[in-house]
N, C-alpha and C positions, 0 to 999 in steps of 0.2 A: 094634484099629482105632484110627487115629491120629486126632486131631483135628485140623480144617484152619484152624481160628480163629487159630490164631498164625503161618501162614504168610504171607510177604510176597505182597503180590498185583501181578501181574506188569506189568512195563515197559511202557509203550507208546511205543515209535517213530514218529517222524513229524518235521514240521516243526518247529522251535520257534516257541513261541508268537509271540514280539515279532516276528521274521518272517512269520508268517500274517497279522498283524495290518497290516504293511505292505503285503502283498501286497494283502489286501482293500479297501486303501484307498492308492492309487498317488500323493494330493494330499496336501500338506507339510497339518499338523492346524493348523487355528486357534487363534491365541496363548490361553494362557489369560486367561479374564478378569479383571482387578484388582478387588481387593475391598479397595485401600487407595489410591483415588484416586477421586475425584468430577468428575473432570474429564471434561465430554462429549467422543466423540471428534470429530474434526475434519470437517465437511461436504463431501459431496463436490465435486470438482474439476467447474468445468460444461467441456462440450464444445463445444468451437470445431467450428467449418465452414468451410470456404472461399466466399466472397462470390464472385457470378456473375460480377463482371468482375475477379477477380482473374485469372485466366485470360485475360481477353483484354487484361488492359494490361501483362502480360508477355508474350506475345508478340505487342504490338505492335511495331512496327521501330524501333528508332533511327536518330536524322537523321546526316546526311550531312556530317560541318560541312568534308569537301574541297568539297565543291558551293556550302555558301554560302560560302566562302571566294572562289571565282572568280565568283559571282554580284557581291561586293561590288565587288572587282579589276575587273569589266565596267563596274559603275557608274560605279567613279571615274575611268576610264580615259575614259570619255563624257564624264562632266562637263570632264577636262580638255583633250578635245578641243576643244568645243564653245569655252572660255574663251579657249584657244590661236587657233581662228578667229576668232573676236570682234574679240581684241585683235590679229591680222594684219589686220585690216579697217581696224582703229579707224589703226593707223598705213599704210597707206596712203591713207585718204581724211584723213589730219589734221584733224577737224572744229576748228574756231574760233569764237567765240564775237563775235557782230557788234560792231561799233563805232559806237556813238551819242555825239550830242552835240546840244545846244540850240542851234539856229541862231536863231531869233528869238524874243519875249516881247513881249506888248500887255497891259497893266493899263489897267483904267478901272474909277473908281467905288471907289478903295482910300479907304474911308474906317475911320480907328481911333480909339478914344474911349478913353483912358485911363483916365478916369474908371470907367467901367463895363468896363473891359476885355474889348471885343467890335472885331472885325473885319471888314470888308467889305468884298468886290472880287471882281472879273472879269479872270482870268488865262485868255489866249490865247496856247497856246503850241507852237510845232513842236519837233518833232526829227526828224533824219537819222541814218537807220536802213542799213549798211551790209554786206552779208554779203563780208567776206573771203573766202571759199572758193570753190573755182575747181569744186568736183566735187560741194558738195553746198548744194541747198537746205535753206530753216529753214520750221518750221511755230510759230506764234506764238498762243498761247491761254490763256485766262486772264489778259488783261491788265490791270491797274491801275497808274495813276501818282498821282501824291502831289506838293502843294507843300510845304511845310513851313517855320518858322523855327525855325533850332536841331533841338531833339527836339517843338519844337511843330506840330500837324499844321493847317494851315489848310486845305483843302480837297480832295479824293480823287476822281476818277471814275473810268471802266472805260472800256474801248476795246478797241472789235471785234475778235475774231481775224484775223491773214492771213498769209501764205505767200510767201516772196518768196524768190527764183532765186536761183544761185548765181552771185556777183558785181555783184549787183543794190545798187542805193540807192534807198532810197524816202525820202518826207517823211510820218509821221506827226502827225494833229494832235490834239491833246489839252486840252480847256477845264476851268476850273476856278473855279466858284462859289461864293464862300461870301456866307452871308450872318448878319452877326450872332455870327460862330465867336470861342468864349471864348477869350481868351489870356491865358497869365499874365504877372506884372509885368515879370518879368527878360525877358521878351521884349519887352513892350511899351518898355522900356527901352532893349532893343538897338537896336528898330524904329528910336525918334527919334533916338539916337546916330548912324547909319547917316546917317539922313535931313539931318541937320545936317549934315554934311560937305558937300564940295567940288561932287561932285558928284551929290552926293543918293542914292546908288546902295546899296539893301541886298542882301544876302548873301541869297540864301533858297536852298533846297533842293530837288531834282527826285527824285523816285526813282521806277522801275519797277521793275515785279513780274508777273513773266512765267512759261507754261509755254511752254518751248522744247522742240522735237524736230527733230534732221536725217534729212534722206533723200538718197541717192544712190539710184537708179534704182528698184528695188524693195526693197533694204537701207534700213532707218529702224530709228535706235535707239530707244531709248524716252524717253520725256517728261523733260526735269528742270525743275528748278526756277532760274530765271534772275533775277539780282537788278540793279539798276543804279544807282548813285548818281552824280547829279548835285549836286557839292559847290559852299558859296558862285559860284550864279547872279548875278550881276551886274543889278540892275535898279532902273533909274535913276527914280524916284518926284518929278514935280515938282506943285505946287499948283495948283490950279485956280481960275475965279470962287468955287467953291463952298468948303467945308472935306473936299471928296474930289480923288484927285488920279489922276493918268496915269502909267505909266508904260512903260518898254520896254528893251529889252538893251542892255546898257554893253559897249560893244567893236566892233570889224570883225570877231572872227572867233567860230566859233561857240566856246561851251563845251563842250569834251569831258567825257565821263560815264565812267565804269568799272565793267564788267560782270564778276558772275563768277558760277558756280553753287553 
């Protein structure tokens, strides 16, 4: 009888191992752990969302910019009509700007004191007011006129609006009181230079200051601003019983003024 203790003990067939072992487990194995770093690993990544209106301001629409393109083209194409009418209007009514001039001047009570250099008198005085224009009336508002010597202002009032026709002349009257008004020396100096002479006559100064606007029929432009000067007035200053004196326009013809806006 043989003994069976030293016999090899028999093969087993089958898979091999390290294949069973994959098979069992179909996921790659988790790295080994490091046991020669301290380093913690890295936290994880947070997770984004999509916010609610990112969705709707993509697809919202994009604009149009052929559209605003000929919205603009429509504007401007208006404005230049409008400017083109305008100025076909403006030349054929040729509006003009009236022609005034001082036709008379009454001083009374011009009394001046060098000494305290103050001023006093009563300036009465017209102008003729003419509208050139055969097609349009003027509207006249805001009015003030001014005497003045030099840049000096002796005395300022206002006067009434009015409206006068095309081809019309009117006479405007316009008063002017001072009483007691400061002047300085170079003027007071001019004053009696002036007054010394021949014929006593000094230079003063007339100005208006006007809001003007034309109209033909229902067409009226709009307001401007209308200015007038009346350079060296001619006015003859003669002495009185009193130390005040009179005085009134030097010349036969009126003084013309020159208007512009």
């Amino acid at each position: 009888m043989s003994s069976s203790s030293g016999d090899p003990k028999p093969v087993v067939t089958g898979y091999p191992a390290p294949l069973a072992a994959a098979a069992a487990y179909p996921y790659p194995a988790p790295p080994p752990p490091s046991y020669y770093s301290n380093v913690a690993p890295p936290p994880p990544q947070p997770q984004y969302y999509p916010r609610p209106y990112a969705a709707a301001a993509v697809a919202a629409p994009a604009y149009n910019p052929l559209f605003l393109r000929r919205l603009l083209s429509f504007f401007v194409a208006l404005f230049l009509l409008v400017g083109l009418a305008v100025f076909i209007v403006w030349l054929v009514l040729r509006p003009r700007l009236p022609e005034i001039g001082v036709t008379s001047v009454a001083v009374s009570g011009f009394n001046l004191s060098a000494s305290e250099q103050q001023l006093s008198a009563d300036f009465d005085l017209n102008l003729a007011v003419h509208n050139p224009n055969r097609k349009m009336g003027i509207y006249y508002d805001h009015v003030t006129a001014a005497v003045l010597y030099g840049t000096e202002t002796i005395s300022e009032a206002s006067l009434a609006p009015f409206y006068q026709e095309k081809g019309n002349t009117i006479a405007v009257r316009a008063r002017f009181v001072a009483v007691g008004e400061y002047v300085d020396p170079d003027a007071v100096k001019g004053i009696r230079s002036d007054q010394s002479r021949g014929d006593g006559a000094v230079g003063f100064q007339v100005t208006v200051l006007a809001w003007v606007r034309f109209r033909s029929g229902a067409w009226r432009t709009r307001w401007h601003t209308m200015r007038v000067y009346c350079d060296d007035v001619p006015i003859g200053l003669k002495n009185g019983t009193t130390s005040s004196a009179s005085g009134y326009l030097v010349g036969s013809t009126p003084k013309k003024c020159v208007a512009n806006l």
